[in-house]
C-alpha positions in Angstrom: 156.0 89.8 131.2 155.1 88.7 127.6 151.5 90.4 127.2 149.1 88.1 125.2 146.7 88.8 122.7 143.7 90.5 124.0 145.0 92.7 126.8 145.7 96.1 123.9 143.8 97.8 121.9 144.4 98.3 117.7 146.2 101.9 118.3 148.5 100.6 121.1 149.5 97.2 119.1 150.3 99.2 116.0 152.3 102.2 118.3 154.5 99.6 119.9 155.0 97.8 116.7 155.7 100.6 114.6 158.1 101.9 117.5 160.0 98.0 117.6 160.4 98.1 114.1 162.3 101.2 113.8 164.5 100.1 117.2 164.9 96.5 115.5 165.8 97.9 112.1 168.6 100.4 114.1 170.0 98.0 116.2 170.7 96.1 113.0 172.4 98.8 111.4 173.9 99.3 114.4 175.1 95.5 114.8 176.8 96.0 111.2 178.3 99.1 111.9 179.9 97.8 115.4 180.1 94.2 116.2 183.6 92.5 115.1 182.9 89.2 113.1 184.3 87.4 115.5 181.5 88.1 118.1 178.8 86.6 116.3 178.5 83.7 117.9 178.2 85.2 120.8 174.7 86.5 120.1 173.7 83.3 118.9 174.8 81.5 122.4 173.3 84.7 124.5 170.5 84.5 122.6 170.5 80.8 123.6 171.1 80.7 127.1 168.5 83.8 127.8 165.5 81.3 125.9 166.7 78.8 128.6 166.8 80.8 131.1 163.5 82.3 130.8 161.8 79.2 131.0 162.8 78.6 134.9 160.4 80.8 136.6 161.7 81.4 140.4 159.1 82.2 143.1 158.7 85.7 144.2 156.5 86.9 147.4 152.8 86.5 147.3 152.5 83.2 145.1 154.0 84.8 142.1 157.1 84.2 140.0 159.5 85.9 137.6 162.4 85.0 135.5 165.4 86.7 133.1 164.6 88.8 131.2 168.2 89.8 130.5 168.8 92.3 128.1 170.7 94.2 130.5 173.1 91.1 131.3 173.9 90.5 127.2 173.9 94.9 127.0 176.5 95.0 129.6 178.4 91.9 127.5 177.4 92.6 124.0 176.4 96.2 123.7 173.0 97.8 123.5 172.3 97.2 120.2 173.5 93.1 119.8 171.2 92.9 123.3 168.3 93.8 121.1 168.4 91.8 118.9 169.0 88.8 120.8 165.7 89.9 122.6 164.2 89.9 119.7 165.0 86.7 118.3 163.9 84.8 121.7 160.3 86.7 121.3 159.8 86.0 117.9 160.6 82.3 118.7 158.9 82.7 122.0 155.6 83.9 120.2 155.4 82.0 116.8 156.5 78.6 118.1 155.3 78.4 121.7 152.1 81.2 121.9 154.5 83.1 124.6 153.3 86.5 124.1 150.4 87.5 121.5 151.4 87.5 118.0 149.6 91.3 117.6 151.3 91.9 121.0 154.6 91.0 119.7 155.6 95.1 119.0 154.6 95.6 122.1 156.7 92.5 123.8 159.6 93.6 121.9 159.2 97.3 122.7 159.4 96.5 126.5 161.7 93.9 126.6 164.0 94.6 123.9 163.6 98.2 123.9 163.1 99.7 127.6 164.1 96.9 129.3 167.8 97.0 127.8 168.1 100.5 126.7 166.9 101.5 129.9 169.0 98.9 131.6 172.2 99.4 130.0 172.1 103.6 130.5 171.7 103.0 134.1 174.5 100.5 133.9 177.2 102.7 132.1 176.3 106.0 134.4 177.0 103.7 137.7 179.9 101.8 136.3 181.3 104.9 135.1 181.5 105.9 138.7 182.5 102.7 140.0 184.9 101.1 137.2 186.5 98.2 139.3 185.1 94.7 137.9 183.5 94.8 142.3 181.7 97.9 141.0 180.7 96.9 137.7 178.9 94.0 138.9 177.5 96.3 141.4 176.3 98.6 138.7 174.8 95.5 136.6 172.7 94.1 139.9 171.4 97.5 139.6 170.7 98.5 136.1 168.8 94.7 136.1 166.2 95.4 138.7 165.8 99.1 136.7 165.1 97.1 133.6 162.7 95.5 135.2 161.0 98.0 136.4 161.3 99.9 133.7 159.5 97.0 131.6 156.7 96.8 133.7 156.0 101.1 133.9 155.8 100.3 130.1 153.5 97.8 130.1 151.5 99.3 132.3 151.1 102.5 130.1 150.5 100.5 127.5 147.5 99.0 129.6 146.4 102.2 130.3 146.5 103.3 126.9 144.2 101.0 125.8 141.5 100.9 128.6 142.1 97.7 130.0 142.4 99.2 133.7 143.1 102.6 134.9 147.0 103.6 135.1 146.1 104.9 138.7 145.5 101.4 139.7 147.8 99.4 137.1 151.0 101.2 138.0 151.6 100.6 141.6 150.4 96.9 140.6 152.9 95.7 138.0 155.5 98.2 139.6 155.7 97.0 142.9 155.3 92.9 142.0 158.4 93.3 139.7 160.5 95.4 142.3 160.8 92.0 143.7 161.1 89.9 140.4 164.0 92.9 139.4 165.6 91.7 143.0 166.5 87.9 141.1 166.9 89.7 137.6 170.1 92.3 138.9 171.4 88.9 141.3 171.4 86.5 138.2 172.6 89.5 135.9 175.4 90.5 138.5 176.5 86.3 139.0 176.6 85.3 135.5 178.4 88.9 134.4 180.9 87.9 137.4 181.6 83.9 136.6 182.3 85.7 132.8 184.4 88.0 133.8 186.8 85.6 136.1 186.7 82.7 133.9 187.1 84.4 130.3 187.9 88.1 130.7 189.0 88.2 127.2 184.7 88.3 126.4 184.0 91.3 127.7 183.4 94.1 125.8 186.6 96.1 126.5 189.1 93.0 126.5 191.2 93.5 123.6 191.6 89.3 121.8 194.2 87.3 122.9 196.1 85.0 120.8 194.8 82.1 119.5 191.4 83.8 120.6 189.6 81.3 117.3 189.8 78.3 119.4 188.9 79.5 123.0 186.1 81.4 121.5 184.4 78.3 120.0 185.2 76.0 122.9 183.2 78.6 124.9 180.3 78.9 122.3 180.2 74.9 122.6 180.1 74.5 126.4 177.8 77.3 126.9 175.1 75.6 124.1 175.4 72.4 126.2 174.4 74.3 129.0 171.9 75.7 128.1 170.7 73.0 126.5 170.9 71.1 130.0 168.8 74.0 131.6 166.1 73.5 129.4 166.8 69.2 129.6 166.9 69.2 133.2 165.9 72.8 135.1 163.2 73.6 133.3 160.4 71.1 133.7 160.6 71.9 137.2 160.4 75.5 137.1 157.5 77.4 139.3 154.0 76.6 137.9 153.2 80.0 139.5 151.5 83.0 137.5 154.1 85.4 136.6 153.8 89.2 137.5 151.9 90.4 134.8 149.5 87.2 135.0 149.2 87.5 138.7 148.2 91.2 138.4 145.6 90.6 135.6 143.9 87.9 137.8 143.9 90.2 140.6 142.7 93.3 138.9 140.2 91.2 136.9 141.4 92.0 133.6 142.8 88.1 132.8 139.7 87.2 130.6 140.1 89.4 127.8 143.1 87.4 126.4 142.3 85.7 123.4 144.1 83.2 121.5 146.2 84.1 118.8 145.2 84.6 115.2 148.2 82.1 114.4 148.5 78.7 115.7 151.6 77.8 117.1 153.2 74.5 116.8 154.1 73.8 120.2 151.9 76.4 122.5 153.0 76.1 126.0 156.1 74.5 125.4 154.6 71.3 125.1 155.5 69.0 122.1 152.5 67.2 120.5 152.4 63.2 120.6 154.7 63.7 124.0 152.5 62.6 126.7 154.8 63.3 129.9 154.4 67.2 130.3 158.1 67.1 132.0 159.4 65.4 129.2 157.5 67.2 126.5 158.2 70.7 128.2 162.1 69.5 127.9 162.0 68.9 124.3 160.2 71.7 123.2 162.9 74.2 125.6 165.8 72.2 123.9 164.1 72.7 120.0 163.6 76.1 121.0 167.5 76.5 122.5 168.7 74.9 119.5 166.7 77.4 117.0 167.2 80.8 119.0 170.9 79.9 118.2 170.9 79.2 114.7 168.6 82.6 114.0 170.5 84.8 116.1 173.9 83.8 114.3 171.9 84.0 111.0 170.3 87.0 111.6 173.9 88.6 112.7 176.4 87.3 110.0 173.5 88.8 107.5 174.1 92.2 109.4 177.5 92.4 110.2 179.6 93.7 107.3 182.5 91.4 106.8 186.2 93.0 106.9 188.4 92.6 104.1 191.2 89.7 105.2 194.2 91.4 106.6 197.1 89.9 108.2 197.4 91.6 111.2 194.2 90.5 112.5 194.0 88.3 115.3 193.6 84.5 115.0 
């Protein structure tokens, strides 16, 4: 659902980015206010793994496909805030570096995504989860809050479409609504698996574990193996992802608004995800998902140890 350039007006660009500024620039203060020190890695490989796994589009009904979006997943792990910026991080990279998403669309990509999509995602997920607190009904609660985001995203955009003139909300709405109802369906089952494989296999990451001991050492095993991971999705998975139109691509072909999206006022190295002098598209779309892996990581990390205030040393804190 990354809207390209051409698709808003000039009042709706500068609306959505004036409105992802202020949500980026509180989720930062946020980030330095809440996240332990010891977290921060974590964004960096969340920030990793959702860049990989938004390059494997699945197929959804009526020659379509989706994939992650996942700021509910790293909300429900992370908090609200640390999910938003990880969004943001993959977009920027997304947009400057591979022409995913319009670089004067970008407030708006950031705004849906980063904003409604986990904001909106993560309310729903506390109100169900604090009805059903069992780790069965947290997972539950997840699977649900990631088809809302979803959803949620897409009302957005459409407004947003609206807003500028592009096609009538009347029309728009039950277009980009009812196409990512079923793209939400894979979003809450991914969400719901990967929350559930991180909650058997290292409790101690979730948000509400308190650290165990030698916490260090596990915590950077698991920032290690789940790089290499995602570094395999985007090796191996990706280059035979579903060439299908995503939602928002299908429903501007259908409703005949696909032309007006123009190319970007910025070049981007790599557009497309496909490296230049690489002649095999598999191999080149590899490369460029593994660059891109590799550099979510290290600006997510950067961006957070900048934010997060560092304790004074104290020796009662946990290895």
């Amino acid at each position: 659902m990354h809207v390209p350039d051409g698709f808003l007006d000039a009042k709706t660009a500068l609306a959505t980015g004036a409105l992802s500024a202020a949500g980026l620039g509180f989720a930062l203060r946020q980030v330095r206010l809440e996240l332990p020190p010891r977290r921060v890695p974590l964004l960096g490989l969340a920030a990793a793994f959702l860049f990989a796994a938004q390059l494997i589009n699945f197929p959804v009904l009526g020659g379509t496909s989706g994939h992650l979006m996942g700021g509910a997943l790293v909300a429900a792990l992370l908090g609200p805030a640390a999910a938003v910026v990880v969004v943001a991080t993959v977009l920027l990279v997304q947009c400057f570096l591979f022409a995913d998403g319009g670089v004067l669309a970008l407030g708006a990509n950031i705004f849906n995504l980063g904003l409604v999509a986990t904001g909106g995602g993560y309310t729903v997920y506390r109100l169900v989860a604090r009805c059903l607190p069992s780790l069965q009904g947290r997972v539950a609660a997840l699977a649900f809050a990631g088809w809302c985001s979803t959803v949620l995203a897409a009302t957005a955009c459409a407004g947003e479409l609206a807003w500028s003139g592009t096609v009538a909300w009347r029309v728009v709405w039950p277009a980009m609504a009812g196409v990512h109802a079923f793209i939400g369906l894979g979003e809450g089952m991914v969400s719901a698996l990967v929350f559930l494989a991180i909650a058997r296999t290292r409790p101690d990451l979730l948000p509400d574990a308190a650290p165990p001991k030698a916490a260090a050492a596990r915590r950077r095993e698991w920032v290690v193996l789940g790089l290499l991971t995602s570094l395999g999705l985007a090796l191996l998975v990706a280059p035979f992802a579903c060439p299908w139109p995503d939602g928002l691509e299908a429903v501007a072909a259908r409703l005949g608004f696909a032309h007006q999206a123009s190319a970007a006022p910025l070049a981007a190295p790599a557009a497309g995800y496909a490296l230049p002098g690489v002649a095999s598209p598999g191999l080149a779309t590899a490369l460029a998902g593994a660059s891109g892996v590799l550099l979510v990581f290290g600006l997510a990390v950067a961006f957070s140890r900048l934010a997060v205030a560092k304790p004074a040393p104290s020796a009662s804190d946990p290895a």
